[in-house]
C-alpha positions as CSV (number, residue, x, y, z in Angstrom):
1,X,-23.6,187.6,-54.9
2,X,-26.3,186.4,-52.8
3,X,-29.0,188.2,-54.8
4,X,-27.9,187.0,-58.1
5,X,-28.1,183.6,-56.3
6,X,-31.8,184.0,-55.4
7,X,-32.3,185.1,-58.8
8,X,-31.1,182.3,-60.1
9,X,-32.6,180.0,-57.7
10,X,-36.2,181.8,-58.6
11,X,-36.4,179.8,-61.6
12,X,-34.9,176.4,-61.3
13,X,-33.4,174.2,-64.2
14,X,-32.9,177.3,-66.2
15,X,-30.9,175.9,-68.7
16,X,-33.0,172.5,-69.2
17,X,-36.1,175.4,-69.8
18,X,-34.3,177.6,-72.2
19,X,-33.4,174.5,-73.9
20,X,-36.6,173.3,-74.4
21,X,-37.9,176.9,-75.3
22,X,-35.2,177.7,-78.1
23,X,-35.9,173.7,-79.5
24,X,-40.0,173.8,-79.0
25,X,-39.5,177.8,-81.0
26,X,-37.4,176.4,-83.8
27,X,-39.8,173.4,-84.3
28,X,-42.7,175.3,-84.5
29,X,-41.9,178.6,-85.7
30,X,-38.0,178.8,-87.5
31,X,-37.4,175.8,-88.8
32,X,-40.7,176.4,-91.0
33,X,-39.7,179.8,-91.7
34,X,-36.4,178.9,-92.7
35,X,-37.7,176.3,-95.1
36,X,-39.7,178.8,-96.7
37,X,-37.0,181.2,-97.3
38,X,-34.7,178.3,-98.7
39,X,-37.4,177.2,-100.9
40,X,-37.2,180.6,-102.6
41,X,-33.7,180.5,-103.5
42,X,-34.1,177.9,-106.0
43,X,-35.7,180.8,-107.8
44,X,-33.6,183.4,-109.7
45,X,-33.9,187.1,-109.0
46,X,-35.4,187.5,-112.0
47,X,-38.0,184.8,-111.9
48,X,-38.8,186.4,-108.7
49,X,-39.4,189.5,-110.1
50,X,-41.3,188.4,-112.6
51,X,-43.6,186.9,-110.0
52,X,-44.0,189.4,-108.2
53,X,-44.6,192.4,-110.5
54,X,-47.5,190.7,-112.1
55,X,-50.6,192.2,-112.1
56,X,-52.4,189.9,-110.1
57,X,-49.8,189.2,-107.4
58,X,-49.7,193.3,-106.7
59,X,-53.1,193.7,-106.6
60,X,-53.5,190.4,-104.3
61,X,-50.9,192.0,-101.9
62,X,-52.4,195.4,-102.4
63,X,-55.8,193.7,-101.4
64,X,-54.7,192.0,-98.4
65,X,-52.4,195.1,-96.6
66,X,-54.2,197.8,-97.6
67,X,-57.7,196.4,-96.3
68,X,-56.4,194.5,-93.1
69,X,-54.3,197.9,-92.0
70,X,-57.5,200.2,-92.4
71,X,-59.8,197.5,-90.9
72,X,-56.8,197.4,-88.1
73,X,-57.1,201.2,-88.0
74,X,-60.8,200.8,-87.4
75,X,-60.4,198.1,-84.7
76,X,-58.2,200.6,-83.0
77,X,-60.6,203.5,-82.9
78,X,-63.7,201.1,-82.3
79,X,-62.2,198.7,-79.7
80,X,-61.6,201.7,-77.6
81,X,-64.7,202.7,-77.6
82,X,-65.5,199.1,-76.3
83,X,-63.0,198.9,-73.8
84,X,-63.8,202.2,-72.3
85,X,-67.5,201.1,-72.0
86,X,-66.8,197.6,-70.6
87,X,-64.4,199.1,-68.0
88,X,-65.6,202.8,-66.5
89,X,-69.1,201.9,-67.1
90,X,-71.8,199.5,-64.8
91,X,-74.8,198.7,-67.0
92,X,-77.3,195.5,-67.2
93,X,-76.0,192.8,-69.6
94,X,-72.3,194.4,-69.3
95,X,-70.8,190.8,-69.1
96,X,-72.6,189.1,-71.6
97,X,-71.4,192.1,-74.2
98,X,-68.0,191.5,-72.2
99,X,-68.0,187.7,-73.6
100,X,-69.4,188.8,-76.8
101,X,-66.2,190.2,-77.4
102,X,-64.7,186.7,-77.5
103,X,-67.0,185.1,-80.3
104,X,-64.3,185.5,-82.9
105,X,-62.0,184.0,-81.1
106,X,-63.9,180.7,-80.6
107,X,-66.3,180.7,-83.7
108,X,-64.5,178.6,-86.9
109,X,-63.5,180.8,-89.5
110,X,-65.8,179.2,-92.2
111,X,-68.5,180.0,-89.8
112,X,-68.1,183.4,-89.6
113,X,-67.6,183.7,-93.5
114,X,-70.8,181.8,-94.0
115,X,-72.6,184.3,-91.5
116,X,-71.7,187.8,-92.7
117,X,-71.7,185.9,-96.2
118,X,-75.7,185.4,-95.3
119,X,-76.2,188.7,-93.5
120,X,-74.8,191.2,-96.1
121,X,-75.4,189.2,-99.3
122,X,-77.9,191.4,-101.5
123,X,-81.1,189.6,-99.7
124,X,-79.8,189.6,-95.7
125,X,-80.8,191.3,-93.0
126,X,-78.1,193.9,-93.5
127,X,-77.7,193.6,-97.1
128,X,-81.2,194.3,-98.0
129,X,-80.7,197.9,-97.1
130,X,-77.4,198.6,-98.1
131,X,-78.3,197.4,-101.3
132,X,-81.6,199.6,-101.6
133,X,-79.1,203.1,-101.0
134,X,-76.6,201.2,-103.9
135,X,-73.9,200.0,-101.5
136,X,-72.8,196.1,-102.0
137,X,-71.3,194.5,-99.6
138,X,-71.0,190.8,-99.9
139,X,-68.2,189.5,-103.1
140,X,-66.9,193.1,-103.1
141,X,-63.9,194.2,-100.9
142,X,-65.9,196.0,-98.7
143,X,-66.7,192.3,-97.5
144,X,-63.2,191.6,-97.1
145,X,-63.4,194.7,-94.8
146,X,-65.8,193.9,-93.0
147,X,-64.7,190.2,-91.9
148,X,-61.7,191.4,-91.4
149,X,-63.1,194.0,-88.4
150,X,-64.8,190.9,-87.1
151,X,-62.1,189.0,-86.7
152,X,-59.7,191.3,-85.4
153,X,-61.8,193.1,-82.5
154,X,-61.0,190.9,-79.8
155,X,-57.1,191.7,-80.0
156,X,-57.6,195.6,-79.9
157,X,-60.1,194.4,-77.0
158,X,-58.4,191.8,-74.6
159,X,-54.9,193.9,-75.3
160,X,-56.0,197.1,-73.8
161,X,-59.1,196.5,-71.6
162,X,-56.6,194.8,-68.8
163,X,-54.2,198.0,-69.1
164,X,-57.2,200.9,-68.8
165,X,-58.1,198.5,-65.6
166,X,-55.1,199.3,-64.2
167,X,-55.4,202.4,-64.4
168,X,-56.5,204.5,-61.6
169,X,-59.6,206.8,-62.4
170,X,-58.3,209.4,-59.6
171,X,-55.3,210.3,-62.2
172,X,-57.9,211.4,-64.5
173,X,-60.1,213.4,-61.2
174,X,-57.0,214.9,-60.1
175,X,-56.3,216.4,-64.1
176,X,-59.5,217.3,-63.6
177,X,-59.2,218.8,-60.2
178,X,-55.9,221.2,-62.0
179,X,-58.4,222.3,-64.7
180,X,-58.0,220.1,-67.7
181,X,-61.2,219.8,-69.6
182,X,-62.4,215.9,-70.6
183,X,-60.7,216.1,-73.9
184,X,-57.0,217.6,-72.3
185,X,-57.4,214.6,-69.9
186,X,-58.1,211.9,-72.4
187,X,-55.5,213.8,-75.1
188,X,-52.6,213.6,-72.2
189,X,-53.5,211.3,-69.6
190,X,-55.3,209.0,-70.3
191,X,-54.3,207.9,-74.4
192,X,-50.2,208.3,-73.3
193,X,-50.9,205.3,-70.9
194,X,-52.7,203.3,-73.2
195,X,-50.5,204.1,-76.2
196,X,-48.4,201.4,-76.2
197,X,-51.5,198.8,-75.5
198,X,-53.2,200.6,-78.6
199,X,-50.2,200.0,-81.1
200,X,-49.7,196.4,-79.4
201,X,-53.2,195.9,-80.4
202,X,-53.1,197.4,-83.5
203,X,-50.4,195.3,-84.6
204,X,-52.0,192.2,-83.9
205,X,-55.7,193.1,-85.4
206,X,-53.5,193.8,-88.2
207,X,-51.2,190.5,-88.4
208,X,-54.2,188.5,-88.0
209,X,-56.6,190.5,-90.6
210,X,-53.7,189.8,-93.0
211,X,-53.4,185.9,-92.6
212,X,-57.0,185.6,-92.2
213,X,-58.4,182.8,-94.8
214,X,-61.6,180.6,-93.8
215,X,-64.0,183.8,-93.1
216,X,-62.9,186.3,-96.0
217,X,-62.8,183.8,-99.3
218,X,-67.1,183.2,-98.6
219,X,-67.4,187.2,-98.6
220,X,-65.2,188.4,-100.8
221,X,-65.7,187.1,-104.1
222,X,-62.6,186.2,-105.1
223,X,-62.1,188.2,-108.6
224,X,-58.8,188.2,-109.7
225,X,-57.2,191.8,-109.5
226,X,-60.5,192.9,-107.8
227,X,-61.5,191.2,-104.5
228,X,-58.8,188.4,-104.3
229,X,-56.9,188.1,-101.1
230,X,-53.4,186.7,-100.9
231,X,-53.6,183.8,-99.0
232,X,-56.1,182.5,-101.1
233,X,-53.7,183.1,-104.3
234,X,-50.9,181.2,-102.6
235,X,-54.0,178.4,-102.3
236,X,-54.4,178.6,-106.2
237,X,-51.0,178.6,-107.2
238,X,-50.4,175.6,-105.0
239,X,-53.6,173.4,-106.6
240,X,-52.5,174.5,-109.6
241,X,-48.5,173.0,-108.8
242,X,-46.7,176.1,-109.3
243,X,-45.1,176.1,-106.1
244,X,-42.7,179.0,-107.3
245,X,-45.1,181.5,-107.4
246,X,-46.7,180.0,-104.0
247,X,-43.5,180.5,-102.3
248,X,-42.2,183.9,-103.5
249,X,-45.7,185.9,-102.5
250,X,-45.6,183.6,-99.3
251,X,-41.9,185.2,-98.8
252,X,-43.3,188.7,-99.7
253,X,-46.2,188.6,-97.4
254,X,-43.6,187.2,-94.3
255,X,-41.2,190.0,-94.7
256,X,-43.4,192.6,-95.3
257,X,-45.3,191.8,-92.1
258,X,-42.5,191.6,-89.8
259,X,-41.6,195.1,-90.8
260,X,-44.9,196.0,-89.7
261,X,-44.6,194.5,-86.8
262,X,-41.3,195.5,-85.6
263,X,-41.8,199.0,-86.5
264,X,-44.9,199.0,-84.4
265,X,-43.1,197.1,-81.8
266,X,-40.3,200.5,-81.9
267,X,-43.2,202.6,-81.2
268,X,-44.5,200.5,-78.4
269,X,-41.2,200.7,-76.9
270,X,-40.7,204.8,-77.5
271,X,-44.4,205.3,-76.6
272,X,-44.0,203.1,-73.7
273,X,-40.6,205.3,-72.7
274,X,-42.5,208.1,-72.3
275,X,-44.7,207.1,-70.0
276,X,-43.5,208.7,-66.7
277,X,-42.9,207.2,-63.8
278,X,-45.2,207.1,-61.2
């Protein structure tokens, strides 16, 4: 009794802060959410359908998904990379590349868009060259690729650079010490640790490389059924007062992400149940 009255006493007014919580959540978060999903049901299932299964709808969605997963995917393998540099590594300059990291999180999205717009556009720095070996970059969805690794690096970054921290370099010494080579130590040491970091970090480069807006519609080109992004179709269909069509590919892209999301979230959880107990 008296411990679950310290616990209690640990976080005072506990019911005047969950209140607040639960009302600031639903303000912010449900009650928009909820609107949205009651804004589609003025629609019939068939209208939705319709809607949905048009050419330019699937290929918007198709667009979005396919190129934030793999650029998510990328971020994964890359932002590793980064992490394990900026963490078991001393060199010159290592903070500066450490705040580098954090560019995309301050810069405004229209920035960055007009940036890589300007670097990889057929006469940039980067673009120049790519262009010479007959690869385009800028208007094509390979732009939409690549501002979508720009603005998703940080998450795989700042979600698994305080984990690897944490984590003691003599575990790795002593699998060394019991004969496992580098890659045995990295295969079942070290990446069993970090798992559920990884897919917590995947997820979010993901989630965010799916909603992003400002940075992709300058590089992408915005062809319909080619290099158009869904977000920015929810944009046309609202200028253009069809707020049908805005709402049901709005409803789409929610649900589809939270499945994402939760069934990375599973895999966090079993990944992170598996990590044994020290």
């Amino acid at each position: 009794m008296s411990a679950l009255a310290a616990r209690r006493r640990t976080l005072p007014g506990f019911g005047l802060t969950m209140g607040l919580t639960l009302s600031w959540l639903s303000i912010i978060i449900l009650i928009p959410l909820a609107g949205l999903f009651l804004k589609s049901f003025e629609l019939s299932p068939e209208q939705f359908w319709n809607i949905l299964s048009s050419s330019r709808t699937l290929n918007a969605l198709r667009v979005s998904f396919g190129l934030a997963f793999a650029a998510a995917c990328v971020n994964l393998v890359m932002g590793s990379v980064i992490v394990w540099a900026l963490v078991r590594y001393r060199f010159p300059g290592r903070r500066i590349f450490d705040a580098i990291v954090d560019v995309p999180f301050a810069l405004p999205t229209a920035v960055a868009g007009v940036a890589l717009t300007a670097l990889f556009a057929e006469k940039g720095w980067l673009g120049a060259p790519l262009a010479a070996l007959g690869i385009k970059v800028a208007f094509t969805p390979v732009g939409i690729f690549v501002a979508m690794i720009f603005i998703g690096i940080p998450f795989v970054v700042r979600t698994v650079q305080p984990v690897l921290q944490d984590l003691d370099p003599e575990i790795e010494e002593a699998a060394g010490s019991l004969g496992a080579s580098r890659w045995q130590t990295i295969i079942r040491v070290i990446l069993p640790s970090l798992a559920p970091a990884l897919l917590t970090g995947l997820a979010l480069a993901f989630a965010r490389a799916v909603g992003e807006y400002g940075s992709v519609i300058f590089i992408a080109g915005n062809l319909p059924n080619v290099s158009e992004i869904a977000p920015l179709l929810i944009v046309i269909r609202l200028s253009e007062f069809r707020y049908a069509d805005a709402t049901a590919i709005a409803v789409v892209m929610l649900v589809v992400s939270f499945v994402i999301i939760f069934a990375v979230n599973r895999l966090q959880r079993w990944a992170q149940s598996r990590i044994p107990v020290r």
